[in-house]
N, C-alpha and C positions, 0 to 999 in steps of 0.2 A: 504494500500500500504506500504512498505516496509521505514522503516523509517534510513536513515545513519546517521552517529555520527564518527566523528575523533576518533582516539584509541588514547589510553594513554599505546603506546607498550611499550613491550619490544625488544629489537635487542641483537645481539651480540655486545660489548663495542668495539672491537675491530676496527670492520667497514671494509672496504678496502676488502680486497678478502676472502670471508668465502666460500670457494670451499671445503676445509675440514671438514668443521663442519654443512652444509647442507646436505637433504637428502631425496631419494624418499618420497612421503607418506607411512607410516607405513605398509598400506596393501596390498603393493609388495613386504614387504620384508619377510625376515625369516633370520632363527639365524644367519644361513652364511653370508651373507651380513650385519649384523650387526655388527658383528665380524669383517670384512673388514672395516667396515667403522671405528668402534670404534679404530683399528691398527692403524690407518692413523691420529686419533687426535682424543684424550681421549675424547675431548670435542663435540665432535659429538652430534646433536640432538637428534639421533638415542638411547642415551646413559637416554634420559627422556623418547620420545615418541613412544617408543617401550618396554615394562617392561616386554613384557609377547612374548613369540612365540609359534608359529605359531599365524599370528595376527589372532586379531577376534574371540580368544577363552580367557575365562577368566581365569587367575593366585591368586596366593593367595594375602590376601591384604599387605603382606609385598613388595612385588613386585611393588603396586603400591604406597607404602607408600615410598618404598626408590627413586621412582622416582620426587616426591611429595618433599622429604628431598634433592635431588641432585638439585634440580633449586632450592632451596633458598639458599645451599650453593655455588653456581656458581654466584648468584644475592650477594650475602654478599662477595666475591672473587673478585667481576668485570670482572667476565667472560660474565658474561650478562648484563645490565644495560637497566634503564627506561629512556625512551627518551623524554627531558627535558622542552616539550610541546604536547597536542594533537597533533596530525598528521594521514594525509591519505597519504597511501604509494603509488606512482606510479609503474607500475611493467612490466619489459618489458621480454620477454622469445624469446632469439636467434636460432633458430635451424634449422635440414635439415630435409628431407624427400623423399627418391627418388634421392637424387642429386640436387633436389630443395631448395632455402633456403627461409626461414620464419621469420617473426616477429611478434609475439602479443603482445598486448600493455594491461597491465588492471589496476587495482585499489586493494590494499589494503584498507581494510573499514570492520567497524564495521555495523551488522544492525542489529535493532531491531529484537528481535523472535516473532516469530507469526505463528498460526497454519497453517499446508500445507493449498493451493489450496482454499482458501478462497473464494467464491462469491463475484467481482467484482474485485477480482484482488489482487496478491500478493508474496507469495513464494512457486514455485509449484514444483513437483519431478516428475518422471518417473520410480523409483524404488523402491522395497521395502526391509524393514529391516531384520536382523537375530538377537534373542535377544541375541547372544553370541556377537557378534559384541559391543549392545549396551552395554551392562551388563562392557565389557571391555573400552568400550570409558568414560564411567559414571565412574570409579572408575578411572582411569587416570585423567578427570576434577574432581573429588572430591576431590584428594590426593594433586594437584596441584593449587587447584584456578585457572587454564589456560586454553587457547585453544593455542595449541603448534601449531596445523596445519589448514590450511584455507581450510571453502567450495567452491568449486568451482562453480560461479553463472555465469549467460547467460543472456542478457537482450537483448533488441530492441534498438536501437538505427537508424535509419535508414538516418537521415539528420546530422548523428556523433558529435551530439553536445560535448558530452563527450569529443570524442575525439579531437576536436578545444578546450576545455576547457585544455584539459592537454598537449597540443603540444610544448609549452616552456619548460614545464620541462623537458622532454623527450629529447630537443635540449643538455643540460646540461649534466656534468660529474655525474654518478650514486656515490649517498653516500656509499652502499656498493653495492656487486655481488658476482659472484660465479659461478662456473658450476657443473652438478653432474656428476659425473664419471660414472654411468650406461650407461646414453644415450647420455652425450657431450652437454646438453641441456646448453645454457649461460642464468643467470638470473640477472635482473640488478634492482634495488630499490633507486629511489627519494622521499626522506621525503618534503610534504607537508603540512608546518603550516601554509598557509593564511588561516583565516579562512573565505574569502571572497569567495576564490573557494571553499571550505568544503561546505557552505552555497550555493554555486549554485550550487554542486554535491548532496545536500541534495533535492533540490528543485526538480531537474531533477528527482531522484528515489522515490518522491511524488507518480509518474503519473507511474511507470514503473515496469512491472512483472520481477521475479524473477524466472530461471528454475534450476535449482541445476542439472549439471552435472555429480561433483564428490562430495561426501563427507554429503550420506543422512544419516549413523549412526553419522557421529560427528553433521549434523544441529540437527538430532531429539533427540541426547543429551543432546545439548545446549537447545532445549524444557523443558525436564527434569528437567534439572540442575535451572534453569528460575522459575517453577513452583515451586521449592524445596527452593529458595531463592529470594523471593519475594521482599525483603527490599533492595535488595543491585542493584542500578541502573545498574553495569556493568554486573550484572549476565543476564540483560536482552536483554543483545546483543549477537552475533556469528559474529567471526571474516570469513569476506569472501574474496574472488579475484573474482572480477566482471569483465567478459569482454564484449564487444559487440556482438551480430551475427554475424554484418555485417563486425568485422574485418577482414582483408587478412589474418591471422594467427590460425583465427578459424576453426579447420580442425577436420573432424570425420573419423577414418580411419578405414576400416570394418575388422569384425571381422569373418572370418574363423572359420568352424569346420572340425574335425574329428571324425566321428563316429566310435567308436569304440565296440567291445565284441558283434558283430552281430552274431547269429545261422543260418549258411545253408549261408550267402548270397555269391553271386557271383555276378554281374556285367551284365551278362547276366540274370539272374533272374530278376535283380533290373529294368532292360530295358525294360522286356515283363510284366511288373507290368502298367509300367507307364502310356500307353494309357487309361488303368483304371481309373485313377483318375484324367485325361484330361490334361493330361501334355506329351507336346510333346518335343523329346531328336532328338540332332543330333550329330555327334562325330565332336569333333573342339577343335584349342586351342586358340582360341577368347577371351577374358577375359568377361565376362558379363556384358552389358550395358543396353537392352532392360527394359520394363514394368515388374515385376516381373522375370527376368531371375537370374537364378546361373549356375553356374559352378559346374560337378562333376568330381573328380578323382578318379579313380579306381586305388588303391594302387599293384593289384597283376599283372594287367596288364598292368598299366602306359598309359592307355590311359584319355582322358579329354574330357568331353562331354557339350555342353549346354542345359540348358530345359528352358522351359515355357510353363506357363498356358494357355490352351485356354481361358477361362475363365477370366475378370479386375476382378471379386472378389470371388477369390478360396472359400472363409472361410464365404463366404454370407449364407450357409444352417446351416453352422453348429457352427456359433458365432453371430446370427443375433442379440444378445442382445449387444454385441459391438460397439461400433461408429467406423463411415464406415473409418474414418480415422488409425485406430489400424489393420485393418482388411487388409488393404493396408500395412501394414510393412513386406517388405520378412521376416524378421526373426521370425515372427507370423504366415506367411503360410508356412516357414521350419520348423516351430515346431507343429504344430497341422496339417495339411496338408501332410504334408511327413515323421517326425518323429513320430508323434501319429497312422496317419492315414492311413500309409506304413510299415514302418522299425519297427514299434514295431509290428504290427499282424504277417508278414510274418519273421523277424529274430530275435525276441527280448526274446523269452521263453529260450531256454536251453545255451548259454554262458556261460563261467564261467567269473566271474568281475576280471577284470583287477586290481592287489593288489598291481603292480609297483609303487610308488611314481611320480608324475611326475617332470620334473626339476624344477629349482627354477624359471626361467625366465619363467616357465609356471605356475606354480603351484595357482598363483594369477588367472589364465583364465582358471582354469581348474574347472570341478563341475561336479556331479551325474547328471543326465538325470532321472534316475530312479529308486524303488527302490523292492523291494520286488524279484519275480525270474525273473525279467524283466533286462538284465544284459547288456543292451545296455547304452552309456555314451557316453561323447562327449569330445574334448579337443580344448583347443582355440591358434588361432595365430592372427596375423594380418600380417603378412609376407609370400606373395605366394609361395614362393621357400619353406618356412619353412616346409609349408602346405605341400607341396609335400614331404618333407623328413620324417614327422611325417605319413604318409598316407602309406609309405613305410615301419615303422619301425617293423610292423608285418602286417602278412598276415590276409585278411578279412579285411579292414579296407576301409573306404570311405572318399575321402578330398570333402568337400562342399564350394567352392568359392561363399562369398559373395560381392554382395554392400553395398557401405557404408549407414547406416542409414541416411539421409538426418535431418538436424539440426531443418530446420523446421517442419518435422513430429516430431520430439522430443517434441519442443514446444506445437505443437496442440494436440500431445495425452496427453501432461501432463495438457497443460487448458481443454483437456474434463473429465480431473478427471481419466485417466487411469492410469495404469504404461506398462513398454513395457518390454515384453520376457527377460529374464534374458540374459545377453552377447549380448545384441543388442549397443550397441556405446559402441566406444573406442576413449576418448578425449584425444590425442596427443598434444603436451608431457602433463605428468604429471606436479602440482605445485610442486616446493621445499617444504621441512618443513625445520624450520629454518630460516626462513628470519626475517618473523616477528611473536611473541608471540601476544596476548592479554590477562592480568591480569583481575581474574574478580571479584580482589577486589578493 
Protein backbone atom coordinates (compact mmCIF):
# COMPACT_ATOMS: atom_id res chain seq x y z
CA UNK A 1 0.00 0.00 0.00
CA UNK A 2 1.01 3.30 -0.71
CA UNK A 3 3.34 4.72 2.00
CA UNK A 4 3.02 9.03 2.78
CA UNK A 5 5.88 11.13 4.01
CA UNK A 6 5.66 15.01 4.63
CA UNK A 7 7.91 16.82 1.86
CA UNK A 8 10.71 19.00 2.71
CA UNK A 9 9.30 21.58 -0.35
CA UNK A 10 10.02 23.91 -1.94
CA UNK A 11 7.55 27.11 -2.50
CA UNK A 12 7.97 30.23 -3.96
CA UNK A 13 9.74 32.61 -0.90
CA UNK A 14 7.58 35.19 -1.65
CA UNK A 15 4.14 33.56 -0.46
CA UNK A 16 0.90 35.61 -0.63
CA UNK A 17 -0.58 35.62 -4.22
CA UNK A 18 1.71 33.64 -6.95
CA UNK A 19 -1.13 34.03 -9.67
CA UNK A 20 1.85 35.12 -11.87
CA UNK A 21 4.35 32.75 -11.51
CA UNK A 22 1.90 29.51 -11.46
CA UNK A 23 0.98 27.59 -14.30
CA UNK A 24 -1.08 24.85 -16.30
CA UNK A 25 0.69 21.49 -16.37
CA UNK A 26 3.29 21.50 -18.83
CA UNK A 27 1.39 19.23 -21.33
CA UNK A 28 -1.21 21.85 -22.29
CA UNK A 29 0.92 24.19 -23.17
CA UNK A 30 3.13 25.08 -26.18
CA UNK A 31 5.47 27.82 -26.82
CA UNK A 32 2.67 30.60 -27.15
CA UNK A 33 1.46 30.25 -23.95
CA UNK A 34 4.62 30.01 -22.58
CA UNK A 35 5.79 33.15 -23.98
CA UNK A 36 2.56 34.69 -22.38
CA UNK A 37 3.01 33.41 -19.20
CA UNK A 38 6.95 34.16 -19.19
CA UNK A 39 5.68 38.23 -20.39
CA UNK A 40 3.61 38.45 -17.40
CA UNK A 41 6.73 37.49 -14.77
CA UNK A 42 10.11 36.35 -15.75
CA UNK A 43 9.69 34.18 -12.99
CA UNK A 44 7.12 31.95 -14.18
CA UNK A 45 7.30 28.09 -13.57
CA UNK A 46 6.79 27.60 -16.86
CA UNK A 47 10.27 29.27 -17.29
CA UNK A 48 11.93 25.45 -15.51
CA UNK A 49 9.03 23.17 -16.30
CA UNK A 50 8.73 23.49 -19.65
CA UNK A 51 12.58 23.53 -21.55
CA UNK A 52 11.42 21.97 -24.48
CA UNK A 53 8.10 22.52 -26.83
CA UNK A 54 5.89 21.11 -28.18
CA UNK A 55 5.66 19.03 -24.70
CA UNK A 56 6.33 15.42 -24.70
CA UNK A 57 8.98 15.41 -27.39
CA UNK A 58 12.56 15.56 -26.27
CA UNK A 59 15.16 18.71 -26.69
CA UNK A 60 18.68 18.64 -26.47
CA UNK A 61 20.30 18.30 -23.10
CA UNK A 62 21.20 21.97 -22.95
CA UNK A 63 17.67 22.71 -22.67
CA UNK A 64 17.24 20.69 -19.81
CA UNK A 65 20.44 21.59 -18.25
CA UNK A 66 19.61 25.25 -18.32
CA UNK A 67 16.51 24.52 -16.73
CA UNK A 68 18.31 22.25 -14.07
CA UNK A 69 20.93 25.64 -13.78
CA UNK A 70 17.65 28.27 -13.48
CA UNK A 71 16.07 26.68 -10.19
CA UNK A 72 19.36 26.62 -8.31
CA UNK A 73 19.93 30.07 -9.31
CA UNK A 74 16.25 31.33 -8.25
CA UNK A 75 16.98 28.83 -4.90
CA UNK A 76 20.49 30.97 -4.34
CA UNK A 77 18.30 34.46 -5.37
CA UNK A 78 15.38 33.67 -2.90
CA UNK A 79 13.15 33.47 -5.41
CA UNK A 80 12.30 30.07 -4.30
CA UNK A 81 13.05 28.92 -0.93
CA UNK A 82 12.80 25.41 1.20
CA UNK A 83 10.32 25.44 3.69
CA UNK A 84 11.76 25.46 7.17
CA UNK A 85 10.03 22.06 8.34
CA UNK A 86 8.42 18.80 6.64
CA UNK A 87 5.14 19.69 5.79
CA UNK A 88 1.93 18.33 3.87
CA UNK A 89 0.30 20.81 1.89
CA UNK A 90 -3.43 21.33 2.01
CA UNK A 91 -4.85 22.37 -1.22
CA UNK A 92 -8.12 23.70 -2.08
CA UNK A 93 -9.15 24.42 -6.18
CA UNK A 94 -12.13 27.38 -6.58
CA UNK A 95 -13.98 27.14 -9.79
CA UNK A 96 -17.05 27.14 -12.13
CA UNK A 97 -18.53 24.86 -14.59
CA UNK A 98 -21.61 25.43 -16.38
CA UNK A 99 -22.46 28.47 -14.15
CA UNK A 100 -22.09 26.14 -11.23
CA UNK A 101 -19.49 26.73 -8.70
CA UNK A 102 -17.05 24.12 -7.12
CA UNK A 103 -14.62 23.29 -4.48
CA UNK A 104 -12.09 20.49 -4.17
CA UNK A 105 -10.22 20.17 -1.26
CA UNK A 106 -6.96 17.69 -1.58
CA UNK A 107 -3.56 17.11 -0.03
CA UNK A 108 -0.20 17.97 -1.15
CA UNK A 109 2.16 14.71 -0.04
CA UNK A 110 4.90 12.87 -0.92
CA UNK A 111 4.41 8.87 -1.53
CA UNK A 112 6.54 6.23 -1.79
CA UNK A 113 7.19 4.76 -5.58
CA UNK A 114 6.01 1.50 -6.09
CA UNK A 115 5.40 -0.51 -9.14
CA UNK A 116 1.71 0.20 -10.80
CA UNK A 117 -1.24 -2.18 -9.98
CA UNK A 118 0.32 -4.29 -7.52
CA UNK A 119 -1.76 -7.52 -6.16
CA UNK A 120 -3.54 -6.54 -3.14
CA UNK A 121 -3.51 -3.02 -3.46
CA UNK A 122 -1.74 0.07 -4.36
CA UNK A 123 -0.87 2.70 -7.05
CA UNK A 124 -2.93 1.95 -10.16
CA UNK A 125 -3.24 3.80 -13.60
CA UNK A 126 -5.69 3.79 -16.57
CA UNK A 127 -3.38 4.97 -19.12
CA UNK A 128 -0.48 4.32 -20.88
CA UNK A 129 2.90 5.81 -21.68
CA UNK A 130 4.70 7.41 -24.80
CA UNK A 131 8.59 7.19 -24.59
CA UNK A 132 9.00 10.66 -25.94
CA UNK A 133 6.81 11.90 -23.12
CA UNK A 134 9.04 9.80 -20.66
CA UNK A 135 12.44 10.30 -22.31
CA UNK A 136 11.44 14.26 -21.77
CA UNK A 137 10.19 14.01 -18.10
CA UNK A 138 13.46 11.82 -17.09
CA UNK A 139 15.92 14.46 -18.33
CA UNK A 140 13.91 17.57 -16.60
CA UNK A 141 14.02 15.33 -13.05
CA UNK A 142 17.74 14.42 -13.95
CA UNK A 143 18.89 18.09 -14.64
CA UNK A 144 16.85 19.23 -11.74
CA UNK A 145 16.95 16.87 -8.72
CA UNK A 146 12.86 17.82 -8.64
CA UNK A 147 9.44 17.18 -9.36
CA UNK A 148 8.20 20.68 -10.21
CA UNK A 149 4.65 19.31 -10.94
CA UNK A 150 2.30 16.87 -8.93
CA UNK A 151 0.56 13.58 -9.80
CA UNK A 152 -2.77 13.69 -9.68
CA UNK A 153 -4.03 10.78 -7.29
CA UNK A 154 -7.85 9.56 -6.47
CA UNK A 155 -8.47 7.51 -3.49
CA UNK A 156 -11.65 6.15 -1.58
CA UNK A 157 -12.56 7.69 1.13
CA UNK A 158 -16.19 7.06 1.78
CA UNK A 159 -16.82 8.00 5.75
CA UNK A 160 -14.40 11.34 4.64
CA UNK A 161 -12.19 10.66 7.34
CA UNK A 162 -9.49 12.74 5.52
CA UNK A 163 -11.58 15.12 5.15
CA UNK A 164 -12.70 15.70 9.03
CA UNK A 165 -8.82 15.38 9.42
CA UNK A 166 -8.11 18.48 7.42
CA UNK A 167 -11.21 20.67 8.14
CA UNK A 168 -9.56 23.26 10.40
CA UNK A 169 -7.15 24.02 8.21
CA UNK A 170 -9.02 24.69 5.58
CA UNK A 171 -11.21 27.15 8.07
CA UNK A 172 -7.87 29.39 8.17
CA UNK A 173 -6.29 32.06 5.90
CA UNK A 174 -4.20 30.04 2.82
CA UNK A 175 -0.33 30.75 3.26
CA UNK A 176 -0.10 31.26 -0.25
CA UNK A 177 -2.63 31.04 -3.64
CA UNK A 178 -3.06 32.12 -6.88
CA UNK A 179 -5.25 31.79 -9.95
CA UNK A 180 -4.39 30.80 -13.49
CA UNK A 181 -5.33 32.86 -16.12
CA UNK A 182 -6.29 30.08 -18.73
CA UNK A 183 -9.22 28.89 -16.95
CA UNK A 184 -9.91 31.41 -13.63
CA UNK A 185 -9.20 28.21 -11.71
CA UNK A 186 -8.51 29.98 -7.65
CA UNK A 187 -5.92 27.70 -5.90
CA UNK A 188 -5.26 28.10 -2.27
CA UNK A 189 -2.37 26.02 -0.04
CA UNK A 190 -2.10 25.59 3.86
CA UNK A 191 1.39 24.30 5.05
CA UNK A 192 0.88 21.42 7.42
CA UNK A 193 3.68 20.73 10.00
CA UNK A 194 1.90 18.65 12.95
CA UNK A 195 3.23 15.85 12.60
CA UNK A 196 0.58 14.36 14.45
CA UNK A 197 -1.80 14.64 11.44
CA UNK A 198 1.07 13.69 8.99
CA UNK A 199 1.09 10.45 11.01
CA UNK A 200 -2.67 9.93 10.80
CA UNK A 201 -2.73 10.84 7.03
CA UNK A 202 0.15 8.33 6.84
CA UNK A 203 -1.96 5.62 8.69
CA UNK A 204 -5.14 6.37 6.77
CA UNK A 205 -3.13 5.79 3.10
CA UNK A 206 -1.61 2.37 4.82
CA UNK A 207 -5.18 0.71 3.84
CA UNK A 208 -5.84 2.89 0.71
CA UNK A 209 -5.54 2.45 -3.23
CA UNK A 210 -4.14 4.93 -5.31
CA UNK A 211 -5.62 5.64 -9.07
CA UNK A 212 -3.49 8.22 -11.00
CA UNK A 213 -5.65 10.57 -12.90
CA UNK A 214 -3.29 12.94 -14.25
CA UNK A 215 0.34 12.60 -14.46
CA UNK A 216 1.22 8.77 -15.56
CA UNK A 217 4.65 9.91 -17.50
CA UNK A 218 5.83 12.04 -14.42
CA UNK A 219 4.74 8.84 -11.71
CA UNK A 220 6.43 6.38 -14.14
CA UNK A 221 9.56 8.77 -14.10
CA UNK A 222 9.68 9.05 -10.75
CA UNK A 223 9.84 4.95 -11.06
CA UNK A 224 12.96 5.42 -13.10
CA UNK A 225 14.54 8.15 -11.60
CA UNK A 226 13.98 5.65 -8.00
CA UNK A 227 15.44 2.73 -9.49
CA UNK A 228 18.59 4.98 -10.83
CA UNK A 229 19.11 6.40 -7.34
CA UNK A 230 18.66 3.96 -4.87
CA UNK A 231 20.69 5.47 -1.88
CA UNK A 232 19.18 8.65 -1.74
CA UNK A 233 15.63 8.24 0.48
CA UNK A 234 13.95 11.38 -1.37
CA UNK A 235 14.47 9.91 -4.75
CA UNK A 236 12.06 7.28 -3.47
CA UNK A 237 9.16 9.24 -3.37
CA UNK A 238 6.67 11.34 -6.05
CA UNK A 239 5.38 14.20 -5.09
CA UNK A 240 1.36 13.93 -5.56
CA UNK A 241 -2.20 15.90 -4.83
CA UNK A 242 -4.45 13.38 -3.59
CA UNK A 243 -8.02 13.95 -3.41
CA UNK A 244 -11.20 11.89 -2.43
CA UNK A 245 -13.87 10.29 -4.99
CA UNK A 246 -16.24 11.05 -2.92
CA UNK A 247 -15.43 14.90 -2.96
CA UNK A 248 -18.37 17.47 -4.23
CA UNK A 249 -15.51 18.91 -6.50
CA UNK A 250 -14.48 15.75 -8.07
CA UNK A 251 -15.82 16.12 -11.45
CA UNK A 252 -15.18 14.19 -14.98
CA UNK A 253 -16.23 16.04 -17.71
CA UNK A 254 -16.80 14.20 -21.17
CA UNK A 255 -14.99 14.23 -23.66
CA UNK A 256 -16.36 14.80 -27.22
CA UNK A 257 -15.14 13.87 -30.80
CA UNK A 258 -14.98 14.99 -34.01
CA UNK A 259 -14.32 12.74 -36.71
CA UNK A 260 -12.78 13.97 -39.20
CA UNK A 261 -10.81 13.02 -43.09
CA UNK A 262 -13.93 10.50 -43.65
CA UNK A 263 -14.01 9.19 -47.66
CA UNK A 264 -17.66 9.14 -49.21
CA UNK A 265 -19.53 9.79 -45.90
CA UNK A 266 -22.61 11.55 -45.67
CA UNK A 267 -25.04 11.29 -42.90
CA UNK A 268 -27.44 9.50 -44.80
CA UNK A 269 -25.07 6.69 -45.59
CA UNK A 270 -23.98 6.63 -41.97
CA UNK A 271 -27.91 6.00 -40.94
CA UNK A 272 -28.78 3.17 -43.27
CA UNK A 273 -25.31 1.52 -41.89
CA UNK A 274 -26.57 1.57 -38.50
CA UNK A 275 -29.23 -1.01 -38.16
CA UNK A 276 -26.29 -3.26 -39.17
CA UNK A 277 -24.45 -3.21 -36.23
CA UNK A 278 -27.71 -3.07 -33.90
CA UNK A 279 -27.71 0.34 -33.10
CA UNK A 280 -30.66 2.10 -33.36
CA UNK A 281 -30.76 6.23 -34.34
CA UNK A 282 -33.42 8.75 -33.95
CA UNK A 283 -33.08 12.44 -34.94
CA UNK A 284 -33.40 14.70 -31.47
CA UNK A 285 -31.55 17.40 -29.63
CA UNK A 286 -31.64 15.46 -26.32
CA UNK A 287 -28.22 15.50 -24.87
CA UNK A 288 -27.51 11.69 -24.05
CA UNK A 289 -28.29 10.12 -20.98
CA UNK A 290 -29.52 6.58 -21.59
CA UNK A 291 -27.20 2.99 -21.14
CA UNK A 292 -24.65 3.23 -23.75
CA UNK A 293 -26.32 6.31 -25.73
CA UNK A 294 -24.23 9.24 -27.74
CA UNK A 295 -25.02 11.93 -29.48
CA UNK A 296 -24.24 12.43 -33.26
CA UNK A 297 -23.90 15.63 -35.36
CA UNK A 298 -23.84 15.95 -38.67
CA UNK A 299 -21.70 18.98 -39.57
CA UNK A 300 -23.12 19.59 -43.22
CA UNK A 301 -26.50 19.28 -42.23
CA UNK A 302 -26.73 20.51 -38.78
CA UNK A 303 -28.85 18.03 -37.69
CA UNK A 304 -28.38 15.89 -34.08
CA UNK A 305 -29.33 12.52 -33.64
CA UNK A 306 -29.39 9.93 -30.67
CA UNK A 307 -28.25 6.18 -30.95
CA UNK A 308 -28.13 3.11 -28.82
CA UNK A 309 -27.33 -0.38 -28.64
CA UNK A 310 -29.71 -2.92 -28.67
CA UNK A 311 -27.45 -4.92 -27.24
CA UNK A 312 -25.86 -4.15 -22.73
CA UNK A 313 -22.80 -5.52 -24.34
CA UNK A 314 -21.89 -4.37 -27.82
CA UNK A 315 -18.12 -5.47 -27.64
CA UNK A 316 -19.10 -9.17 -25.98
CA UNK A 317 -18.05 -11.16 -29.46
CA UNK A 318 -15.45 -9.34 -30.24
CA UNK A 319 -13.30 -8.38 -26.85
CA UNK A 320 -14.46 -11.35 -24.99
CA UNK A 321 -10.81 -11.50 -23.56
CA UNK A 322 -11.71 -8.13 -21.70
CA UNK A 323 -13.27 -7.73 -18.38
CA UNK A 324 -16.82 -7.10 -18.68
CA UNK A 325 -16.22 -3.82 -16.89
CA UNK A 326 -13.92 -2.01 -19.92
CA UNK A 327 -16.31 -3.52 -22.36
CA UNK A 328 -19.02 -1.25 -20.73
CA UNK A 329 -17.15 2.10 -21.39
CA UNK A 330 -18.86 4.12 -24.24
CA UNK A 331 -15.64 5.34 -25.29
CA UNK A 332 -14.42 1.56 -25.84
CA UNK A 333 -17.71 0.80 -27.88
CA UNK A 334 -17.17 4.28 -29.81
CA UNK A 335 -13.84 3.19 -30.67
CA UNK A 336 -13.95 -0.49 -31.78
CA UNK A 337 -17.80 -0.78 -32.28
CA UNK A 338 -18.22 2.26 -34.55
CA UNK A 339 -14.85 3.69 -35.28
CA UNK A 340 -13.19 0.27 -36.09
CA UNK A 341 -16.07 -1.48 -36.88
CA UNK A 342 -18.05 1.22 -39.11
CA UNK A 343 -16.21 4.40 -40.11
CA UNK A 344 -13.12 2.89 -40.80
CA UNK A 345 -14.60 -0.15 -43.44
CA UNK A 346 -17.19 2.05 -45.15
CA UNK A 347 -15.01 5.87 -45.07
CA UNK A 348 -11.70 5.59 -43.99
CA UNK A 349 -9.44 4.31 -47.24
CA UNK A 350 -9.12 7.32 -49.62
CA UNK A 351 -9.05 10.88 -47.41
CA UNK A 352 -6.53 12.94 -47.71
CA UNK A 353 -5.01 13.76 -43.78
CA UNK A 354 -5.83 16.69 -42.44
CA UNK A 355 -2.19 18.77 -42.33
CA UNK A 356 -3.81 21.82 -40.47
CA UNK A 357 -2.20 22.35 -37.19
CA UNK A 358 -4.86 22.37 -34.67
CA UNK A 359 -5.37 25.37 -32.14
CA UNK A 360 -3.49 25.48 -29.07
CA UNK A 361 -6.42 25.03 -26.77
CA UNK A 362 -6.87 21.83 -28.62
CA UNK A 363 -3.81 20.70 -29.66
CA UNK A 364 -3.31 18.92 -26.15
CA UNK A 365 -6.81 16.79 -27.10
CA UNK A 366 -6.17 16.30 -30.30
CA UNK A 367 -4.33 12.75 -31.63
CA UNK A 368 -4.10 10.36 -34.93
CA UNK A 369 -6.86 7.68 -34.93
CA UNK A 370 -4.94 6.04 -37.45
CA UNK A 371 -2.31 5.49 -39.43
CA UNK A 372 -1.10 4.19 -42.79
CA UNK A 373 -3.93 5.10 -45.97
CA UNK A 374 -6.48 4.91 -43.29
CA UNK A 375 -6.95 8.92 -43.02
CA UNK A 376 -9.78 9.03 -40.65
CA UNK A 377 -8.80 11.10 -37.01
CA UNK A 378 -10.48 12.52 -34.52
CA UNK A 379 -10.34 15.91 -32.51
CA UNK A 380 -11.38 16.60 -28.88
CA UNK A 381 -13.51 19.04 -26.94
CA UNK A 382 -15.35 18.99 -23.81
CA UNK A 383 -17.56 21.92 -24.74
CA UNK A 384 -20.88 21.11 -26.68
CA UNK A 385 -21.27 24.24 -28.42
CA UNK A 386 -17.53 23.93 -29.38
CA UNK A 387 -18.31 20.53 -30.62
CA UNK A 388 -20.70 21.85 -32.87
CA UNK A 389 -18.59 24.75 -34.34
CA UNK A 390 -15.59 22.32 -34.95
CA UNK A 391 -18.18 19.61 -36.76
CA UNK A 392 -18.97 22.68 -38.97
CA UNK A 393 -15.48 23.84 -39.65
CA UNK A 394 -15.31 21.77 -42.93
CA UNK A 395 -17.44 19.66 -44.77
CA UNK A 396 -17.76 15.60 -44.13
CA UNK A 397 -17.04 15.89 -40.61
CA UNK A 398 -19.06 14.01 -37.60
CA UNK A 399 -19.50 15.64 -33.93
CA UNK A 400 -19.91 12.51 -31.49
CA UNK A 401 -21.54 13.71 -28.14
CA UNK A 402 -20.31 11.83 -25.25
CA UNK A 403 -20.99 10.98 -21.57
CA UNK A 404 -18.81 11.52 -19.07
CA UNK A 405 -16.78 8.48 -18.07
CA UNK A 406 -18.03 7.71 -14.65
CA UNK A 407 -15.03 7.81 -11.88
CA UNK A 408 -15.91 4.71 -10.61
CA UNK A 409 -15.55 2.77 -13.80
CA UNK A 410 -12.02 4.50 -13.88
CA UNK A 411 -11.22 2.85 -10.73
CA UNK A 412 -12.52 -0.63 -11.57
CA UNK A 413 -10.99 -0.85 -14.95
CA UNK A 414 -7.62 0.37 -13.51
CA UNK A 415 -7.96 -2.54 -10.35
CA UNK A 416 -8.69 -5.04 -13.15
CA UNK A 417 -5.23 -4.32 -14.41
CA UNK A 418 -6.80 -2.44 -17.65
CA UNK A 419 -6.14 0.91 -19.14
CA UNK A 420 -9.02 2.60 -20.94
CA UNK A 421 -9.23 4.13 -24.62
CA UNK A 422 -7.20 7.00 -25.16
CA UNK A 423 -9.21 10.60 -24.58
CA UNK A 424 -11.65 8.78 -22.20
CA UNK A 425 -11.68 11.31 -18.85
CA UNK A 426 -11.20 14.76 -18.66
CA UNK A 427 -10.21 15.79 -15.00
CA UNK A 428 -11.40 19.27 -14.58
CA UNK A 429 -9.69 21.62 -13.72
CA UNK A 430 -6.22 20.99 -14.08
CA UNK A 431 -3.60 21.08 -10.87
CA UNK A 432 -1.23 24.24 -10.99
CA UNK A 433 2.40 23.63 -11.34
CA UNK A 434 4.18 25.96 -9.01
CA UNK A 435 2.65 25.60 -5.89
CA UNK A 436 4.74 23.30 -4.42
CA UNK A 437 8.35 21.74 -5.63
CA UNK A 438 9.68 18.53 -4.02
CA UNK A 439 13.66 18.40 -3.84
CA UNK A 440 14.81 14.82 -4.29
CA UNK A 441 17.83 15.53 -2.74
Amino acid sequence: MPRLFALNAVVFAARGDLSTRIAPPYDVLDEGPKRQLLARDEHNIVAIDLPVTPPKTVGPDQAYQQAGETLRQWLAAGVLARVDRPAVVAYEQRYEVAGRSYNRRGLFAALGVEPFNRKGGGIFRHELTIQGGLDDRYKLMDATAAQLSPVFGIYADPRKLVNALLADVFEGEPDFFGTTVHDRVQHRCWLIHDPRKVAQLGEFFQDANVFIADGHHRYTTALTYAGKHREVAEAQRCLFVLVAAEDPGMIVLPTHRVVRGMSGYSIDRLLALLPETGIMAQESDAAPRGEHEMGLYDGDTRKRYLIRFRERDPLAATHADKPAVWRQLDVAILQHAIIDGMLKPHFGGGGEPDSASPPPELRAHSARLCSGSDSIRMAYTADGDELMAMTESAPGQLGVLMKPTPLASVMAVSLANEVMPAKSTFFYPKLATGLVINPLT
